[in-house]
C-alpha positions as a Markdown table, in Angstrom:
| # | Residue | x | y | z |
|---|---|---|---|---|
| 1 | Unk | 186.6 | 102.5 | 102.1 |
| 2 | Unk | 189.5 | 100.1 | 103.0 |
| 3 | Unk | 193.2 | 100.9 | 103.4 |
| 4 | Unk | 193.9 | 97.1 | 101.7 |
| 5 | Unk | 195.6 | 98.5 | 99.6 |
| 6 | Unk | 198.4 | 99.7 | 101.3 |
| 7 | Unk | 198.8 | 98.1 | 105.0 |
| 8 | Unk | 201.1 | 99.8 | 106.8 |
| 9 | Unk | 202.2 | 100.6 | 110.2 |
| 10 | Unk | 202.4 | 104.6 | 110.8 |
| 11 | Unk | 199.0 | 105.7 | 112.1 |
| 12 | Unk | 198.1 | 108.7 | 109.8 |
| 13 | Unk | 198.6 | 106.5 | 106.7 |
| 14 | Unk | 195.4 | 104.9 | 106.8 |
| 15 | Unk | 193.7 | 108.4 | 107.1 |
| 16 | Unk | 195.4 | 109.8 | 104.0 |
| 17 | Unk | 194.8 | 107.0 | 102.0 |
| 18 | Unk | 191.2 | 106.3 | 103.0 |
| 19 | Unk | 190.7 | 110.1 | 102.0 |
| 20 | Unk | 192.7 | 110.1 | 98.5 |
| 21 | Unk | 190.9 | 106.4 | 97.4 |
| 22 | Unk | 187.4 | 108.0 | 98.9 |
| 23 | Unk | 184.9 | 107.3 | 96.2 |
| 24 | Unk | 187.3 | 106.2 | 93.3 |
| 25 | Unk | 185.8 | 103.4 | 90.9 |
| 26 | Unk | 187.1 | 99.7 | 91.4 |
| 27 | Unk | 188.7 | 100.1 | 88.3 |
| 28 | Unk | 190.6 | 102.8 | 89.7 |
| 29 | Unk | 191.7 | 101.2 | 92.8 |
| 30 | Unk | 192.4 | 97.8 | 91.0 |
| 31 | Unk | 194.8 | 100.3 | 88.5 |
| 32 | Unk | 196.2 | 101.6 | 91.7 |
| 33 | Unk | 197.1 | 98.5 | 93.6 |
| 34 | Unk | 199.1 | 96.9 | 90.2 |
| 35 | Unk | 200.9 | 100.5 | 90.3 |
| 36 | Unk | 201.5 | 100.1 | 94.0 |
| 37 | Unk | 202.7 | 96.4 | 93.5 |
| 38 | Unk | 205.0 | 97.7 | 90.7 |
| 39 | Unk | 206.5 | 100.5 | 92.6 |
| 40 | Unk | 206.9 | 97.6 | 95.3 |
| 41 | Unk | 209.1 | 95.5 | 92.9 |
| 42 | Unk | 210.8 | 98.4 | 91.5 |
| 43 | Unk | 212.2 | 98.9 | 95.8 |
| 44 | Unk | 212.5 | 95.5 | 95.7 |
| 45 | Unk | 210.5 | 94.2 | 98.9 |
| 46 | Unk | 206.6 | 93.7 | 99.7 |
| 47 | Unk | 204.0 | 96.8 | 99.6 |
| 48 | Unk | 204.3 | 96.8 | 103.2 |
| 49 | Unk | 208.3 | 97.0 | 103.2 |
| 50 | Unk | 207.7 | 99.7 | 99.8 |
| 51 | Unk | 205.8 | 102.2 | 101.6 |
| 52 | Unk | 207.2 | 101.5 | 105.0 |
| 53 | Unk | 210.3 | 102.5 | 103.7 |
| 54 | Unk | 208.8 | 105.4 | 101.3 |
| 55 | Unk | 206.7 | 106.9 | 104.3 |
| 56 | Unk | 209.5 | 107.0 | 106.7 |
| 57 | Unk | 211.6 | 109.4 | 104.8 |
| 58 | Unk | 212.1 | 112.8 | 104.7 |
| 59 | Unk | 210.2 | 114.3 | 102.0 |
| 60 | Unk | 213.3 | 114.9 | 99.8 |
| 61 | Unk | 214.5 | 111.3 | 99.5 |
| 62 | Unk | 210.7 | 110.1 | 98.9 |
| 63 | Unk | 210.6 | 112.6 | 95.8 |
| 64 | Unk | 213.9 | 110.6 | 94.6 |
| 65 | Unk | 212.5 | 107.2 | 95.2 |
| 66 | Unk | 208.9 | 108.4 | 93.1 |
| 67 | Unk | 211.4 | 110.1 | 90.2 |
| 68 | Unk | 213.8 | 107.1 | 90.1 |
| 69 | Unk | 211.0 | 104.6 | 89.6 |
| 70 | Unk | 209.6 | 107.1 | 87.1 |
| 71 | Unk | 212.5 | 107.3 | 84.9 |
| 72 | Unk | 213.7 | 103.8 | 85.2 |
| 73 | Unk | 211.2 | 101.7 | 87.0 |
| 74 | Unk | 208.3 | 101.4 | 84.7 |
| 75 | Unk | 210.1 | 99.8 | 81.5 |
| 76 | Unk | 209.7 | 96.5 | 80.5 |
| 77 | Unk | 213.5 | 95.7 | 80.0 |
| 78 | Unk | 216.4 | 97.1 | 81.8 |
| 79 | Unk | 219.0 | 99.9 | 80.2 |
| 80 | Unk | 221.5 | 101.6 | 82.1 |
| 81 | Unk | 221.3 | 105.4 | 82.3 |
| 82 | Unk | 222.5 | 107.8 | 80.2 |
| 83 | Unk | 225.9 | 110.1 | 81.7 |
| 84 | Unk | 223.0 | 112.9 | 81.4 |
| 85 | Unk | 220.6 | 110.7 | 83.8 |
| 86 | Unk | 223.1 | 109.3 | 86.4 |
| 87 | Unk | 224.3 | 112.8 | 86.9 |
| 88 | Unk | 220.8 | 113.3 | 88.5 |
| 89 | Unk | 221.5 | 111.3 | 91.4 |
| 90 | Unk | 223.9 | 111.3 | 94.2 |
| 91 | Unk | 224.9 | 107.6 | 94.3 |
């Protein structure tokens, strides 16, 4: 199995992906590299530059990066949040 699909720099990366892709179809992993190159976009930089950035924080402010891009990343136009959303977050 290959970590292509998500180069990065921190050594126990590789590991965990290499175990969670382990035997997944190439369907699968070709689903999960457009949702890897979407959550990219969504932080604005490179896969590298995404997960750098997502793997070098505390667990905490990952969960808010994964919830953000859940709630507003995925949609094919942009909207601003409702008062009920923005009150979510700490901006």
């Amino acid at each position: 199995m290959t970590t292509a699909l998500v180069p990065t720099a921190l050594p126990a990366v590789p590991d965990l992906i290499r175990t969670f892709l382990g035997g997944r179809s190439p369907h699968t992993l070709t689903a999960y590299g457009r949702d890897l190159d979407d959550f990219a976009q969504f932080l604005t930089g490179t896969r590298r530059e995404a997960l750098g950035r997502f793997f070098a924080q505390p667990a905490p402010a990952a969960n808010a990066e994964v919830l953000r891009y859940r709630w507003f990343g995925k949609r094919q136009t942009c909207r601003l949040p409702t008062p009920e959303e923005k009150s979510r977050f700490l901006d």
